[in-house]
Backbone as CSV, one residue per row, in Angstrom:
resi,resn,N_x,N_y,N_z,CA_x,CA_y,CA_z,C_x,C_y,C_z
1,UNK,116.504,117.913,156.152,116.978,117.631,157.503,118.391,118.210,157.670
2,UNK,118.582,119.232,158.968,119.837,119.705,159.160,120.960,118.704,159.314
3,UNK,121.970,118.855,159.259,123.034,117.841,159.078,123.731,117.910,161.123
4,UNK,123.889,117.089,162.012,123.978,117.507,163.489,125.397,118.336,163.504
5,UNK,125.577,118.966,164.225,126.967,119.922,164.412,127.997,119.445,164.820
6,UNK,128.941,118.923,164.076,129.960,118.444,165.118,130.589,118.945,165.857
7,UNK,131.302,118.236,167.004,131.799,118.660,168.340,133.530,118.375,168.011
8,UNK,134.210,119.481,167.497,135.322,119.637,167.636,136.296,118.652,168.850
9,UNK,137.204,118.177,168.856,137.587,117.396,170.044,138.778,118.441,170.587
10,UNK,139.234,118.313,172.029,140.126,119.237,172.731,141.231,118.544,172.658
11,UNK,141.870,118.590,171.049,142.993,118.568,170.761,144.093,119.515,170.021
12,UNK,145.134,119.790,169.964,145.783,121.069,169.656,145.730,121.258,167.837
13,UNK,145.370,120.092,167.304,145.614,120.744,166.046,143.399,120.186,165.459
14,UNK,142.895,119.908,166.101,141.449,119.427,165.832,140.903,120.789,164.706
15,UNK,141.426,121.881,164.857,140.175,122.604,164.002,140.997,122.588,162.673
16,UNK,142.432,122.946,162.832,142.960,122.316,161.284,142.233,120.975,160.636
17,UNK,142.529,120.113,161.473,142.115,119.145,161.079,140.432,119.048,160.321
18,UNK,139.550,119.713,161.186,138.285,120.019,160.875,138.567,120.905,159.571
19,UNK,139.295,121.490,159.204,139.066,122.337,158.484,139.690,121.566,156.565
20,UNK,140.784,120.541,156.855,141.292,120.155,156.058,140.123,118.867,155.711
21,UNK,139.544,118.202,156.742,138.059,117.243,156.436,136.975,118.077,155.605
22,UNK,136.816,119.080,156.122,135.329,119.789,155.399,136.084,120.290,153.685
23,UNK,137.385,120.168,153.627,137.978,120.696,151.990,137.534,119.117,151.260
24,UNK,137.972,118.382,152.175,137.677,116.775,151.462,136.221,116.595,151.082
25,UNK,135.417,116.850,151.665,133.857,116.902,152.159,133.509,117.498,150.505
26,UNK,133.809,118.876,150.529,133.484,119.270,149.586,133.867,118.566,147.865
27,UNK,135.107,118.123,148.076,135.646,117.558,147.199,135.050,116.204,146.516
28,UNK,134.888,115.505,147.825,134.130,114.334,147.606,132.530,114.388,147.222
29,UNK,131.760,115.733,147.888,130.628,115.793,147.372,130.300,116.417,145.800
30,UNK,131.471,117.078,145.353,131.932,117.522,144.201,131.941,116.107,143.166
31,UNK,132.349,115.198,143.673,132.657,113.742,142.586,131.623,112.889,142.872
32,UNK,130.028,113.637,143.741,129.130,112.663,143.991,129.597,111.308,144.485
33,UNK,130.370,111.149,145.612,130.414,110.060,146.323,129.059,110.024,147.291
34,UNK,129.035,108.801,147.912,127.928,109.028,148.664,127.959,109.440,150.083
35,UNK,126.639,110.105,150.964,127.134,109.507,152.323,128.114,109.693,152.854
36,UNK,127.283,108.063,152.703,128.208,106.882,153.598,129.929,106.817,153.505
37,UNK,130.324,107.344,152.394,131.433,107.002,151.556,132.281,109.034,152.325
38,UNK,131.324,109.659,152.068,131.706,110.989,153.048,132.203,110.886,154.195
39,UNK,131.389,110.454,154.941,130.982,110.375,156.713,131.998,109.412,157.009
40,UNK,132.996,108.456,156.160,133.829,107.412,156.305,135.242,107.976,156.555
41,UNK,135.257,109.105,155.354,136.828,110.135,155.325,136.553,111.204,155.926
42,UNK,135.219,111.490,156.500,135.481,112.688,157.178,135.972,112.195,158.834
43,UNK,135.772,110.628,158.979,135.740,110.077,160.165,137.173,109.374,160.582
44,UNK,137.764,109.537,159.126,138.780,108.656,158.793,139.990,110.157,159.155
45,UNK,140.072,111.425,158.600,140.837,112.575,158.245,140.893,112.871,160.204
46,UNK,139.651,112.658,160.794,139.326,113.760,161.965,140.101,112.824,162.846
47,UNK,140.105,111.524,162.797,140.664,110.466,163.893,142.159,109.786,163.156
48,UNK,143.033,110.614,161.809,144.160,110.173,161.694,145.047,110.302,162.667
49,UNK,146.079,109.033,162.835,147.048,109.180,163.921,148.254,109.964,163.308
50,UNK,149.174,110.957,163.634,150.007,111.772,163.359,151.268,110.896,163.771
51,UNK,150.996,109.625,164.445,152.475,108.892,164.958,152.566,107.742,164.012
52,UNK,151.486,107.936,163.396,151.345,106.436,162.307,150.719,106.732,161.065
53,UNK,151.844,107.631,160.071,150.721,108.403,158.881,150.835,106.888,158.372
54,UNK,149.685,107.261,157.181,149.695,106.339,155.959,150.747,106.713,154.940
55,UNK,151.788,105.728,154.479,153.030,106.076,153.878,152.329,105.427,152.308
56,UNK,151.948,106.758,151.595,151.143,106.514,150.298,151.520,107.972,149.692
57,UNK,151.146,107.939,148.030,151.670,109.182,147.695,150.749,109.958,147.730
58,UNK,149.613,109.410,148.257,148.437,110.787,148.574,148.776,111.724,149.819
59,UNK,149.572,111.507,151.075,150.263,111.687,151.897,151.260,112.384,152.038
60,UNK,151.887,112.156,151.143,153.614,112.358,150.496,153.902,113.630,151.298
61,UNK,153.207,114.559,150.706,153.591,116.545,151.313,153.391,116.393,152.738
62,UNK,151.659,115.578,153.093,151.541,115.888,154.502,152.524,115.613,155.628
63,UNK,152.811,114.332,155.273,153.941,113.317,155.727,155.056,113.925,155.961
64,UNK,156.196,115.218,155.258,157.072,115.459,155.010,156.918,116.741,155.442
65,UNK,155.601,117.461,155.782,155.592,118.702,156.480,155.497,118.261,157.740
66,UNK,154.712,117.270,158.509,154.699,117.019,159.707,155.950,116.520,160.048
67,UNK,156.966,115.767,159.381,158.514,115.733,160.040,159.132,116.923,160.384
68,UNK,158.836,117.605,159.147,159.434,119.128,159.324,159.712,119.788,160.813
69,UNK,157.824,119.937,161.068,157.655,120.115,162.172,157.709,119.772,163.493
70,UNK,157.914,118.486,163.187,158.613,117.807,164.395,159.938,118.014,164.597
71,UNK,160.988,118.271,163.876,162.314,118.256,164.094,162.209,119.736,164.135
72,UNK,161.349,120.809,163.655,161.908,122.254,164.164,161.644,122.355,166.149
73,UNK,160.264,121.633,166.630,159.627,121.788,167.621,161.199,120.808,168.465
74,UNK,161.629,119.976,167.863,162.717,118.445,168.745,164.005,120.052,168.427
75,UNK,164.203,121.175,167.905,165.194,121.718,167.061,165.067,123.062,168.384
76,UNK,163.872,122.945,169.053,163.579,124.437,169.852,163.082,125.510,169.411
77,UNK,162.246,125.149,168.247,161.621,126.202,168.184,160.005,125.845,168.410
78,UNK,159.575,127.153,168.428,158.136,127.536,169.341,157.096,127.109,168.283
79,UNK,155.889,126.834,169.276,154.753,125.802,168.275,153.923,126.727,167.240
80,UNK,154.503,127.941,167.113,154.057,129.059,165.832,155.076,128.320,164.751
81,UNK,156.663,128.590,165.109,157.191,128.246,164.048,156.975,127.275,163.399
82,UNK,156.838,125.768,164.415,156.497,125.084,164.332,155.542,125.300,162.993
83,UNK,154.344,125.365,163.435,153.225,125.572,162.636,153.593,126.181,160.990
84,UNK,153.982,127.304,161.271,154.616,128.271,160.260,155.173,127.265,159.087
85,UNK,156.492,126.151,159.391,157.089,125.576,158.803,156.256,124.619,158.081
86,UNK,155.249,123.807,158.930,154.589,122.986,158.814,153.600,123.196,157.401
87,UNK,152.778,124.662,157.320,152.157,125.300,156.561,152.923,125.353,155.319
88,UNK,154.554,125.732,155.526,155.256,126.037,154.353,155.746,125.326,153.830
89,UNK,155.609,123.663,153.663,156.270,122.963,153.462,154.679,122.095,152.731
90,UNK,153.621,122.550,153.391,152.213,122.125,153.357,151.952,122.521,151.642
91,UNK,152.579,123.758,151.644,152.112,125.005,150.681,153.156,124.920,149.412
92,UNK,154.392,123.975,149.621,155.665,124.218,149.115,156.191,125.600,148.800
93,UNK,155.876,126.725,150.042,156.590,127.761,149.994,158.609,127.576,150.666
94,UNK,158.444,126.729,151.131,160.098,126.744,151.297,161.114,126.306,150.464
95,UNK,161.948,126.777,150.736,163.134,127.286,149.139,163.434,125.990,149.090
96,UNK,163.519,124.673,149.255,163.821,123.259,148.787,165.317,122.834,149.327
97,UNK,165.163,123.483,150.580,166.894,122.850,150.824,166.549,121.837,152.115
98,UNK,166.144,120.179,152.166,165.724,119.317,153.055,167.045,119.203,153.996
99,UNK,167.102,119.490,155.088,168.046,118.788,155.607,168.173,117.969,156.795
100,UNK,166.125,117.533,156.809,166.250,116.661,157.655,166.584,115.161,157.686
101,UNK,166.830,114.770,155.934,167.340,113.035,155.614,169.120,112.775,155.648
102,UNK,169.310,113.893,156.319,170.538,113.529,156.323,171.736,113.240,157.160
């Protein structure tokens, strides 16, 4: 039985998001979870709130790239850089100088 197609939602970051669920997907079907136990984090990743992360160390990078990006976008820059930063901080390609805790 085909698995139904999901319907992307018309939000600005939804296919990242889709795209960072289906890495989990795989991951989790990789460690034989079940299902039910799938369809829970893929439901859980696609409907996280970005104004209310989970402050856990599984989080930690995501958490600390999405500030990033909020203070470059609150900083004036454009929702590429935005993005850009977001990715590089995602990726730990940026040279390690934080200076948004301060």
């Amino acid at each position: 039985m085909a698995h139904p197609k999901y319907e992307l939602p018309k939000t600005p970051h939804a296919e990242y998001r889709y795209k960072m669920a289906m890495k989990h997907v795989e991951a989790a079907k990789a460690a034989g979870k079940s299902s039910e136990e799938i369809h829970e984090m893929f439901n859980k990743i696609m409907t996280y709130d970005i104004d209310n992360p989970v402050n856990d160390e599984a989080h930690k990078k995501y958490n600390m790239a999405v500030l990033h990006a909020k203070k470059a976008l609150e900083n004036g820059k454009s929702s590429e850089e935005a993005h850009k930063i977001f990715q590089q901080v995602l990726d730990s390609e940026g040279e390690g100088h934080c200076h948004t805790h301060k």
